[in-house]
PAPA-986076 format. One line per field, with one value per residue (C-alpha): residue in three letters; residue number from 0; chain; z, y, x. Coordinates in steps of 0.05 Angstrom, whole numbers, always signed. Layout:
! PAPA-986076
rest: c(ALA, ...) $
nr: c(NUM, ...) $
kette: c(A, ...) $
pz: c(Z, ...) $
py: c(Y, ...) $
px: c(X, ...) $
***
This chain:
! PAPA-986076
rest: c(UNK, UNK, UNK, UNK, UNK, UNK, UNK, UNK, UNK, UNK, UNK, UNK, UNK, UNK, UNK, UNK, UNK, UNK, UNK, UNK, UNK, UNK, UNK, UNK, UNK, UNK, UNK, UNK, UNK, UNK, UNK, UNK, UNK, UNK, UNK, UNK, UNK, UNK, UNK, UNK, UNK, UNK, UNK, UNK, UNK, UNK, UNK, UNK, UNK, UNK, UNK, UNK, UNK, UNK, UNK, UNK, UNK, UNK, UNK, UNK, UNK, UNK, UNK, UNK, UNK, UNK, UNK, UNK, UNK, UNK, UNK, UNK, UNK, UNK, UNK, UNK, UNK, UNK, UNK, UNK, UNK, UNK, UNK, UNK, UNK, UNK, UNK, UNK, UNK, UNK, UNK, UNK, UNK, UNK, UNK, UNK, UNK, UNK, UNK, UNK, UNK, UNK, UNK, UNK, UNK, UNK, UNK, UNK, UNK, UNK, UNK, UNK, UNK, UNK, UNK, UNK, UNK, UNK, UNK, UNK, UNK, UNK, UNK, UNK, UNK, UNK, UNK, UNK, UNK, UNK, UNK, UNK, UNK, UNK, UNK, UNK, UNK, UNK, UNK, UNK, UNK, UNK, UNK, UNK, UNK, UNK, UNK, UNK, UNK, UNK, UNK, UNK, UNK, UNK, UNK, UNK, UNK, UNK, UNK, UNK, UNK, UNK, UNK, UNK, UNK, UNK, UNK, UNK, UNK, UNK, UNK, UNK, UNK, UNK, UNK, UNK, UNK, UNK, UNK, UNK, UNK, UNK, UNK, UNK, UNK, UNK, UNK, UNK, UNK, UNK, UNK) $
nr: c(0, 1, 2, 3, 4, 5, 6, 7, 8, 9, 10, 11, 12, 13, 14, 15, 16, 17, 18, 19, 20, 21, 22, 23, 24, 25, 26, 27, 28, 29, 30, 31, 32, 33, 34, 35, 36, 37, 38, 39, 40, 41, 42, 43, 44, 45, 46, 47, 48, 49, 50, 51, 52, 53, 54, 55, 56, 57, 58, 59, 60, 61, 62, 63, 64, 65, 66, 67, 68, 69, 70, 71, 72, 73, 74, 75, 76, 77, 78, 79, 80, 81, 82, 83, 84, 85, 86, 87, 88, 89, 90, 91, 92, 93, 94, 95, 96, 97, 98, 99, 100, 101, 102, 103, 104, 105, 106, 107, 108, 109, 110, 111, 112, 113, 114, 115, 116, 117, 118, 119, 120, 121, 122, 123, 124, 125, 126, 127, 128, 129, 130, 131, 132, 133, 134, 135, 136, 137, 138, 139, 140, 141, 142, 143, 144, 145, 146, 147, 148, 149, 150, 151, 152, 153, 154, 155, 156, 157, 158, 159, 160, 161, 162, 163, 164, 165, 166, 167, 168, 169, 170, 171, 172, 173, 174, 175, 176, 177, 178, 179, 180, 181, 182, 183, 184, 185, 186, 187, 188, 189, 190) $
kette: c(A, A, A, A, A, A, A, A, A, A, A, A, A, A, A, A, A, A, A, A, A, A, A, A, A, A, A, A, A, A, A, A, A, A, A, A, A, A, A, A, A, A, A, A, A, A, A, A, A, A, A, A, A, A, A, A, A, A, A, A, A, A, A, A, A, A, A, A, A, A, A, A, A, A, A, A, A, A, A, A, A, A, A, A, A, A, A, A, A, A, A, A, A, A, A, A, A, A, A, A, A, A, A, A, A, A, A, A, A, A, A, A, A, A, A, A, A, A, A, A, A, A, A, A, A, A, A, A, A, A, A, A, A, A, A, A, A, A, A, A, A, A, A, A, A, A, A, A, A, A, A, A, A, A, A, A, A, A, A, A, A, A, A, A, A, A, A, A, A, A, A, A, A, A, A, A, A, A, A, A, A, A, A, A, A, A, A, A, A, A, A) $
pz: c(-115, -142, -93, -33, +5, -17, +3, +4, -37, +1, -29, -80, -108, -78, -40, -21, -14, +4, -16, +7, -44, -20, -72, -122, -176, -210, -206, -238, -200, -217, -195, -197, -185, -170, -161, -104, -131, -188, -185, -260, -268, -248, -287, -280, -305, -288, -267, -247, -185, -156, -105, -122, -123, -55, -19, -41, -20, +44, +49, +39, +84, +145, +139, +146, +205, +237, +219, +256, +304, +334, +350, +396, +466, +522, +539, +479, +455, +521, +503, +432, +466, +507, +445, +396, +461, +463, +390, +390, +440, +400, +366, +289, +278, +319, +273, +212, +229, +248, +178, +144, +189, +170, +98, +98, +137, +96, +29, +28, +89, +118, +195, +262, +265, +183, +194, +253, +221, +150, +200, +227, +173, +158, +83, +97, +131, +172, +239, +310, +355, +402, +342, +309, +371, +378, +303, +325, +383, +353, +285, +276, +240, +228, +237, +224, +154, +129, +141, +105, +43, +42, +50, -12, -50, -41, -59, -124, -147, -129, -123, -51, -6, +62, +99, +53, +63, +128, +137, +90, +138, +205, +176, +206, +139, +117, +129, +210, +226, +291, +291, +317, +251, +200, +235, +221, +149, +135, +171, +128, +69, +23, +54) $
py: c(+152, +99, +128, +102, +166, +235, +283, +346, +386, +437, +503, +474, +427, +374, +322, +240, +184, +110, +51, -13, -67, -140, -181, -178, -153, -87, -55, -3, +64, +118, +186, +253, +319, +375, +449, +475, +540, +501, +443, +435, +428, +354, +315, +236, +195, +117, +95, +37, +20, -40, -50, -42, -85, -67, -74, -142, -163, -127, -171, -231, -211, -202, -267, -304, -248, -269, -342, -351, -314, -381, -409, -348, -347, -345, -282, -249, -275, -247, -180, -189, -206, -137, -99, -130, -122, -49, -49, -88, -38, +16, +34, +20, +89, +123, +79, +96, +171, +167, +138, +189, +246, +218, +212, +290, +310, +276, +285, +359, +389, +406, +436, +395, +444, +435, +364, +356, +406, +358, +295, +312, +357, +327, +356, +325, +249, +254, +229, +236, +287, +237, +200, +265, +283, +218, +213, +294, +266, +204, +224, +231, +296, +358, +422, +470, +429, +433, +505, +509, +470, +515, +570, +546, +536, +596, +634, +598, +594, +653, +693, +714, +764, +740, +784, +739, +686, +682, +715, +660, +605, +632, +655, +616, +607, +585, +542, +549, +536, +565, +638, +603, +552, +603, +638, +578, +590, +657, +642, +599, +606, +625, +580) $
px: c(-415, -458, -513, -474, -451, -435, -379, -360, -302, -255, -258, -207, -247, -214, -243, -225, -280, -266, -298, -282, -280, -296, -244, -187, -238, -238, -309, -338, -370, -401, -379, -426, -410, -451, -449, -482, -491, -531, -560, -578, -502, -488, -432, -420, -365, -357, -292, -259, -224, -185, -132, -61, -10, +22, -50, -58, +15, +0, -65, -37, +17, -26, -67, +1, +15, -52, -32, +31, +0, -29, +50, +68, +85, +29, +57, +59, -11, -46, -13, -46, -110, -113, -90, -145, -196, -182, -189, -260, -293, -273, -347, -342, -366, -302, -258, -291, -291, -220, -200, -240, -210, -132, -158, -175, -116, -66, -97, -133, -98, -138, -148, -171, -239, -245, -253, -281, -340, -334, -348, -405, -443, -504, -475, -408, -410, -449, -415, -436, -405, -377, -339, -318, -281, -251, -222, -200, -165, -138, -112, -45, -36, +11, -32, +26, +47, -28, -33, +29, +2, -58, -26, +21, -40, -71, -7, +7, -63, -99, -33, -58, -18, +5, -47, -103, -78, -74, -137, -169, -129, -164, -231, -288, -318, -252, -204, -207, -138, -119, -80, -5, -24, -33, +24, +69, +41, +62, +127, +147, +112, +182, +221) $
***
């Protein structure tokens, strides 16, 4: 986008990218997509993008947050102090990788291996090891319920059977969701 960063797309085409914009302004980016099979296929289309309503309500609302701050208790601002500490040593990379890895959990479903392999392909974003692990171990994230919405997917758009499926949900150069995951898929894949 714009020639900032590139990302991959799961196997359904779908993939999420964030960009951080500095003010209330919409701005204009370029998106283009590319086939890796061929790379004489490339498409671009600008669009625009600003923040919505309920991100700039939430901004305002956390500089009068970090405003009031300044009248709390001695108490309760040394307990802030640790807690925004902890947060400062945190490496700007982990945090970064960790939004990304919530970003693809939420949004494409996919599995803890899936992204951690998306966060640090040199194809993907590109993270280190070391902060791929820790956005693995800190993201907050329903493995069972994203199998499930794969598994969903596969059914009603490739009208997949259950062996397929789960076969596509385990495979290594699949989706890489563990066997009890995929398990949880087919269980309840009807329901």
């Amino acid at each position: 986008m714009d020639n900032l960063k590139q990302t991959a797309a799961d196997s359904d085409g779908n993939f999420s990218f964030e960009y951080k914009l500095k003010d209330t302004n919409k701005k204009s980016l370029r998106l283009e997509v590319e086939k890796n099979f061929d790379n004489k296929t490339k498409k671009s289309k600008t669009i625009y993008v600003k923040p919505s309503d309920s991100f700039i309500a939430a901004e305002s609302s956390s500089v009068a947050a970090s405003t009031s701050q300044s009248t709390v208790k001695e108490s309760q601002s040394s307990q802030a102090t640790a807690e925004s500490s902890e947060k400062a040593s945190t490496p700007v990379e982990y945090t970064s990788a960790l939004i990304k890895a919530t970003s693809y959990a939420k949004m494409m479903h996919m599995s803890k291996q899936g992204i951690y392999e998306q966060l640090t392909s040199s194809a993907g974003e590109g993270f280190s090891a070391d902060a791929a692990q820790y956005a693995i171990d800190h993201v907050k994230a329903d493995w069972n319920a994203n199998a499930l919405a794969k598994a969903k997917n596969y059914q009603e758009q490739m009208a997949m059977s259950p062996a397929a499926i789960q076969d596509q949900l385990t495979s290594s150069a699949g989706e890489k969701f563990t066997p009890e995951e995929a398990q949880y898929a087919i269980n309840n894949l009807n329901k």
